[in-house]
C-alpha positions in Angstrom: -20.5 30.5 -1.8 -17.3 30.1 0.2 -17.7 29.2 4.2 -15.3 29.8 7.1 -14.4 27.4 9.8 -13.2 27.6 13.0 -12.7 26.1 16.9 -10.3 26.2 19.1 -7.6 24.2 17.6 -7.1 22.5 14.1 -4.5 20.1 13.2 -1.9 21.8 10.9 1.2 20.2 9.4 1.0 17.5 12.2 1.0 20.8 15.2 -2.5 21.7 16.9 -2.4 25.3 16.4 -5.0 27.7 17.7 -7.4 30.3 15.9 -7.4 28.9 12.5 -9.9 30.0 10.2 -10.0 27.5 7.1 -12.3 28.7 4.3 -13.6 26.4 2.1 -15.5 26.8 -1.8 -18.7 25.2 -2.8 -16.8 21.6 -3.8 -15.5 21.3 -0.3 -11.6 22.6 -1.1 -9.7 24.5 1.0 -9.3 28.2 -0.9 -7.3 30.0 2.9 -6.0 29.2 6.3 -5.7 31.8 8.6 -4.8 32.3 12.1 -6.8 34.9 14.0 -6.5 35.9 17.8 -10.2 37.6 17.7 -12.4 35.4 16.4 -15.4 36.7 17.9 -15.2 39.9 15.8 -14.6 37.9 12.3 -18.0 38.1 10.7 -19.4 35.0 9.3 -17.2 32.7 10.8 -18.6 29.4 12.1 -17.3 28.7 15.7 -17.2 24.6 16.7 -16.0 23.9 20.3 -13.4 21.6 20.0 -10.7 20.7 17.4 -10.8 20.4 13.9 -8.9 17.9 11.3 -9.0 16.5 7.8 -11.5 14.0 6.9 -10.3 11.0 8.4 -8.7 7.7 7.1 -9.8 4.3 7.9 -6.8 2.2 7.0 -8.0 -1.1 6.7 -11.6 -2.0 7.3 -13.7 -5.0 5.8 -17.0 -3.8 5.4 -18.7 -6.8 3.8 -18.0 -8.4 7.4 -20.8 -6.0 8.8 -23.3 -8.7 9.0 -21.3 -10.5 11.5 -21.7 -7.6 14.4 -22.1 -9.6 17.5 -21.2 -13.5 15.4 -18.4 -14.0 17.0 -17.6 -14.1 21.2 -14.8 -11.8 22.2 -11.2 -13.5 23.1 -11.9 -16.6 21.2 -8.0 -16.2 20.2 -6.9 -15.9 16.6 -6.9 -19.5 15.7 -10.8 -19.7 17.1 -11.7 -16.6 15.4 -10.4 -18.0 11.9 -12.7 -21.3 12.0 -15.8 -18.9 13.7 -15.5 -16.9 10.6 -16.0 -19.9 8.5 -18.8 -21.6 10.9 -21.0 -18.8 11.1 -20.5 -16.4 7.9 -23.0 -18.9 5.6 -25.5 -18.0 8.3 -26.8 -14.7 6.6 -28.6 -13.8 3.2 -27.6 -11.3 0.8 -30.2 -8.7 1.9 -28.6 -9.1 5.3 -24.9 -8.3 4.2 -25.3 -5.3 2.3 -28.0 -3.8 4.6 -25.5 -3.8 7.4 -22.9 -2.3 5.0 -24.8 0.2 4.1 -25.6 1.2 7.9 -21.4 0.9 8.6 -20.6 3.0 5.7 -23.3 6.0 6.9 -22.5 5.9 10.5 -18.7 6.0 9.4 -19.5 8.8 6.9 -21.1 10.9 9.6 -18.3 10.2 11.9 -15.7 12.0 9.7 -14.1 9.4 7.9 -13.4 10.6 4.2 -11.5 7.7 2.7 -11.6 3.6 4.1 -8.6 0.9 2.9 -11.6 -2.0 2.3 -10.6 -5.3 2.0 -12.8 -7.8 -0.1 -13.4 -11.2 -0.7 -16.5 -11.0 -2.8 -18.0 -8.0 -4.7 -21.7 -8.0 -3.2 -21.2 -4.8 -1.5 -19.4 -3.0 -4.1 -22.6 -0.8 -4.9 -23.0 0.3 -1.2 -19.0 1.7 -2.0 -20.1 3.1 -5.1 -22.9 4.7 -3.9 -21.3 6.4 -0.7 -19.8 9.8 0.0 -16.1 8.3 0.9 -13.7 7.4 -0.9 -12.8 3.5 -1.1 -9.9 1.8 -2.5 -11.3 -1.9 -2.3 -8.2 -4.8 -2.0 -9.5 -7.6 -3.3 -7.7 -10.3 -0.6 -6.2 -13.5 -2.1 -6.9 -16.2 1.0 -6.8 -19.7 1.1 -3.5 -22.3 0.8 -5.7 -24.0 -1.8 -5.7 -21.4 -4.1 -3.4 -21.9 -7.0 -4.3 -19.3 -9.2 -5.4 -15.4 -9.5 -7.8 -15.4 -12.4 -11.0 -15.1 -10.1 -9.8 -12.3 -7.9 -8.5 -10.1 -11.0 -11.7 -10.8 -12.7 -13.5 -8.8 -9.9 -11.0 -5.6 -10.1 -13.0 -3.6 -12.7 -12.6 -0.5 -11.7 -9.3 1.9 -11.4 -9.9 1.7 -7.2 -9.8 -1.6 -6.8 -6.3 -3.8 -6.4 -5.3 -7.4 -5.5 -3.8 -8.3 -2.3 -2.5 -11.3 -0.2 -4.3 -12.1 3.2 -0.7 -12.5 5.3 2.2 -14.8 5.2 0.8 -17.2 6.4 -2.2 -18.1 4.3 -1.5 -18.5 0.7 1.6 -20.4 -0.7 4.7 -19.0 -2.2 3.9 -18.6 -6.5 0.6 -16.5 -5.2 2.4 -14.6 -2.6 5.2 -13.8 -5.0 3.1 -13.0 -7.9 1.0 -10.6 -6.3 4.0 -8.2 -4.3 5.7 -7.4 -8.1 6.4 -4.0 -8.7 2.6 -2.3 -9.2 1.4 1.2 -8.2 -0.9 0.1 -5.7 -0.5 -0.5 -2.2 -0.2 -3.7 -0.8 -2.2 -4.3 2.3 -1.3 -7.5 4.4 -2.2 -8.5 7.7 1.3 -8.8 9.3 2.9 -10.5 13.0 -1.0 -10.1 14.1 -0.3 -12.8 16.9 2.5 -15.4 18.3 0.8 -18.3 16.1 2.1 -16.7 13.0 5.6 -16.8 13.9 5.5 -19.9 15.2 3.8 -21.6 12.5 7.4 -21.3 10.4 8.6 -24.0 13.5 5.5 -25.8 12.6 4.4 -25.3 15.9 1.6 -23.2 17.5 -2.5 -23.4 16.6 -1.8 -22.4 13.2 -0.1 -25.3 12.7 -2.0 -27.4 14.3 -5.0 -26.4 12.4 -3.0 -26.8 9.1 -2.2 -30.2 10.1 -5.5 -31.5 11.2 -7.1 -30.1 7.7 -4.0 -31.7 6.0 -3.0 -28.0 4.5 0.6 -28.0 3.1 2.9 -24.8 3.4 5.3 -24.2 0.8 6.8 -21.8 2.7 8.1 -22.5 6.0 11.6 -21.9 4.4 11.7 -18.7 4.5 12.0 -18.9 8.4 10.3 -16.2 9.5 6.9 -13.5 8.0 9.7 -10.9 8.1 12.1 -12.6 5.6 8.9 -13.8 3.2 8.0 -10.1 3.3 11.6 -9.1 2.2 12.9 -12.2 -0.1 8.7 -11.7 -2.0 8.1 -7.8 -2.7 9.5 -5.8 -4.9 11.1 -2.9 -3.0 9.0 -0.3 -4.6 5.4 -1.2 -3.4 3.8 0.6 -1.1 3.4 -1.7 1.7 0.4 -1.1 4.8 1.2 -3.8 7.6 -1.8 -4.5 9.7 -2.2 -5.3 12.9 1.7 -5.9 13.9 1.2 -6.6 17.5 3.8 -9.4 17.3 6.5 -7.1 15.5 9.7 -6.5 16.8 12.4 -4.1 16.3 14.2 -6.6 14.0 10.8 -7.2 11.9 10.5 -3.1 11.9 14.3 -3.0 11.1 14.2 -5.0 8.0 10.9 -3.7 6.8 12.2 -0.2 6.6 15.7 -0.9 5.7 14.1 -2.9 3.0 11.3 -0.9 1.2 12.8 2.1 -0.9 9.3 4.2 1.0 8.6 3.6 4.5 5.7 1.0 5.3 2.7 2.6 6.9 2.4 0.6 9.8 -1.7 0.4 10.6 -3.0 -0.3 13.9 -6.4 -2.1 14.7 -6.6 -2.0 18.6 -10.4 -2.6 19.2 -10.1 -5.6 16.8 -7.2 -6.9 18.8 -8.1 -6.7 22.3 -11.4 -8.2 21.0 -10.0 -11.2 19.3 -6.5 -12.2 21.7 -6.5 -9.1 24.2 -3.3 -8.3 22.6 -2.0 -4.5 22.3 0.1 -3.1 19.0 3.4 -1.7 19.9 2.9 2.0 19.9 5.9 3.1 22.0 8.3 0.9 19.7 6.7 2.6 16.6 6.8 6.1 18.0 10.3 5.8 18.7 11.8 4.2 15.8 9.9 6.9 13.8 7.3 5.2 11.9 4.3 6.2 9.5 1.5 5.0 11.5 -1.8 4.9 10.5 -5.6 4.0 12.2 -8.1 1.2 10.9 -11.1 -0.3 12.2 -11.0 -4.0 11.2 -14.1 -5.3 10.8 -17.8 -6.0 12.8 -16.8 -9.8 13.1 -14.0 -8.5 15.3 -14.8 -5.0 16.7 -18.0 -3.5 18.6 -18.0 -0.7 16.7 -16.2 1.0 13.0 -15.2 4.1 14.9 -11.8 5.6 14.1 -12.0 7.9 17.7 -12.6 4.4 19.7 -9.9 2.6 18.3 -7.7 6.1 18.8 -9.2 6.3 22.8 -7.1 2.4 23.2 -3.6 4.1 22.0 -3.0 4.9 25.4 0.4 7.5 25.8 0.4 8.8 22.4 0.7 12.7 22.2 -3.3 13.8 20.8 -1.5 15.9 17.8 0.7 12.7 17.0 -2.9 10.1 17.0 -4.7 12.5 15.1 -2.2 12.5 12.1 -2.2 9.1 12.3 -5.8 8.9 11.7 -5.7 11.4 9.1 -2.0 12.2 7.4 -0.9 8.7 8.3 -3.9 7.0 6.2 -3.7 9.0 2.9 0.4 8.2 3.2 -1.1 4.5 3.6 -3.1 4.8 0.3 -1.2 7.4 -1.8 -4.0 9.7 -1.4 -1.8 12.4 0.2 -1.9 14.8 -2.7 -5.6 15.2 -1.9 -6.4 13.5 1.3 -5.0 13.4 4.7 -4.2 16.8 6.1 -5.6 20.5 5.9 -3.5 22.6 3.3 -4.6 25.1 0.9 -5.9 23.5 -2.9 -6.5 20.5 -0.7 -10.0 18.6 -0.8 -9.8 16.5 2.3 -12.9 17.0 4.1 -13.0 18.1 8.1 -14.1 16.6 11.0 -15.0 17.9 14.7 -13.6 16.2 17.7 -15.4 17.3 20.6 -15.2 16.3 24.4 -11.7 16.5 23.9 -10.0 17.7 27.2 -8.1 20.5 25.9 -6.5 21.5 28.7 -4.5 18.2 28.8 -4.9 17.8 25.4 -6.0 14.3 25.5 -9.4 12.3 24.6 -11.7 11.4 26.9 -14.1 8.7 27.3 -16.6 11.1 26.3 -14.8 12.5 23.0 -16.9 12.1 19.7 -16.4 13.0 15.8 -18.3 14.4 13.8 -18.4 15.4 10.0 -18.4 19.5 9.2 -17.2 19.1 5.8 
């Protein structure tokens, strides 16, 4: 038994187009699209107020951090946050973790999201992922400057949705970082120009350094001169690269990241996790105009309030609402090769649909008030 869907507006090849009817089939894939100017005399059609997308994409998330909601204090600066995480994260039992998991991944399920880019240091939620409705690809994060081999982390990648991944360039030394960016299908997901501390740490200067220093941590590294040019001289030009955070990047780093990588990178912005750790913003207008695939992620409860695609999209202040929303949908399954199936509302598709109401449509523009909500 098929059903029919409607609202005022639904995102459509990146355009908010009015009057759509999208018909779905009993697995939840799109079988029409129509656009009708009389909706009210179309017979069993379902009417939502508001506008409708694809599922959406949380492009980088760590759910395991869950536990540490409320942990840390807001604007302890990126240096601070790093040794908080450390101080407090023994703090919690096992029971603890994956009980607030499995409350993140249900209260992110019923707020639309169909697929999440989780990063992973350990394996203890995996079940909760297993278990849910969306779609994970877990990254399995390599961390640490004392970590001289990979055999641990590939052990944990048992299953086809799972991948390895470096932290950043700035926290594991060069044979790691270099064996891990090869040529491989997978994405690579790497926290990227995230503050000022990571650039200057290749001067050996900042709280980076510092900290590195006082813990007598060695970089083999620092040659490279700059994140940008360990990025460039260390992956293969082939990988699929999602750069988080990039509130630090410039148009040089975005120059030589795109003139490098034979597909664009999909640039994936966190800015609830940034304002909450450094008050820093992510360069949207720099993005926007040098025409880059953006996507949307949450981070994590250690450095958010809330796992809430639409908050994080209500902080991307001057950014057209048809542009945002195919960030946070079409710009996420670019992120994670799921585009064939994910990401956007086409017929054959299976990419789930979400609600956004409160929306000022007359401005087209969210409101404090704006929600999501799963139809689909």
């Amino acid at each position: 038994m098929s059903r029919k869907i409607a609202s005022h507006f639904a995102l459509i090849d990146g355009h908010l187009e009015r009057n759509i009817i999208i018909e779905i089939d009993e697995r939840r894939r799109i079988i029409s699209i129509e656009q009708c100017d009389a909706l009210d005399s179309r017979a069993g059609v379902e009417f939502y107020s508001g506008i409708i997308t694809a599922g959406l994409i949380n492009a980088h998330c760590h759910l395991e951090l869950s536990y540490l909601h409320g942990a840390i204090a807001e604007g302890s600066g990126f240096a601070g946050f790093a040794r908080e995480i450390g101080r407090v994260r023994g703090n919690f039992s096992d029971e603890q973790r994956i009980h607030a998991a499995s409350i993140a991944d249900a209260r992110m399920w019923e707020e639309g999201v169909e697929a999440v880019a989780d990063i992973a240091n350990d394996t203890l939620v995996m079940d909760v992922k297993r278990r849910s409705k969306i779609k994970y690809h877990t990254f399995i994060e390599v961390f640490g400057l004392g970590c001289n081999t990979t055999k641990q982390h590939r052990a944990m990648c048992s299953e086809a949705n799972m991948s390895l991944t470096p932290h950043s360039t700035y926290s594991v030394q060069d044979a790691i970082l270099r064996e891990l960016c090869r040529s491989d299908y997978a994405p690579l997901s790497i926290h990227f120009l995230e503050s000022e501390d990571e650039i200057a740490l290749y001067d050996g200067k900042g709280s980076l350094a510092e900290w590195y220093r006082a813990t007598d941590r060695h970089c083999d590294f620092l040659h490279y001169g700059t994140p940008s040019k360990r990025i460039v001289e260390s992956v293969s030009r082939d990988r699929r690269m999602m750069l988080v955070h990039n509130c630090k990047a410039s148009e040089v780093d975005v120059t030589m990241m795109e003139n490098h990588f034979t597909e664009s990178p999909a640039w994936v912005l966190c800015p609830e996790s940034n304002r909450y750790i450094s008050r820093l913003t992510p360069p949207t207008d720099m993005l926007r105009n040098m025409r880059c695939h953006v996507a949307i992620g949450t981070d994590s409860l250690a450095s958010a309030r809330h796992l809430s695609m639409i908050e994080n999209m209500k902080l991307l202040k001057g950014v057209p609402l048809a542009e945002l929303l195919t960030w946070a949908t079409e710009g996420g399954a670019y992120a994670l090769k799921m585009e064939r199936e994910l990401g956007s509302i086409a017929v054959g598709k299976c990419p789930g649909l979400t609600l956004f109401e409160g929306v000022d449509l007359h401005n087209m523009q969210l409101t404090t008030e704006s929600t999501s909500r799963r139809l689909v």
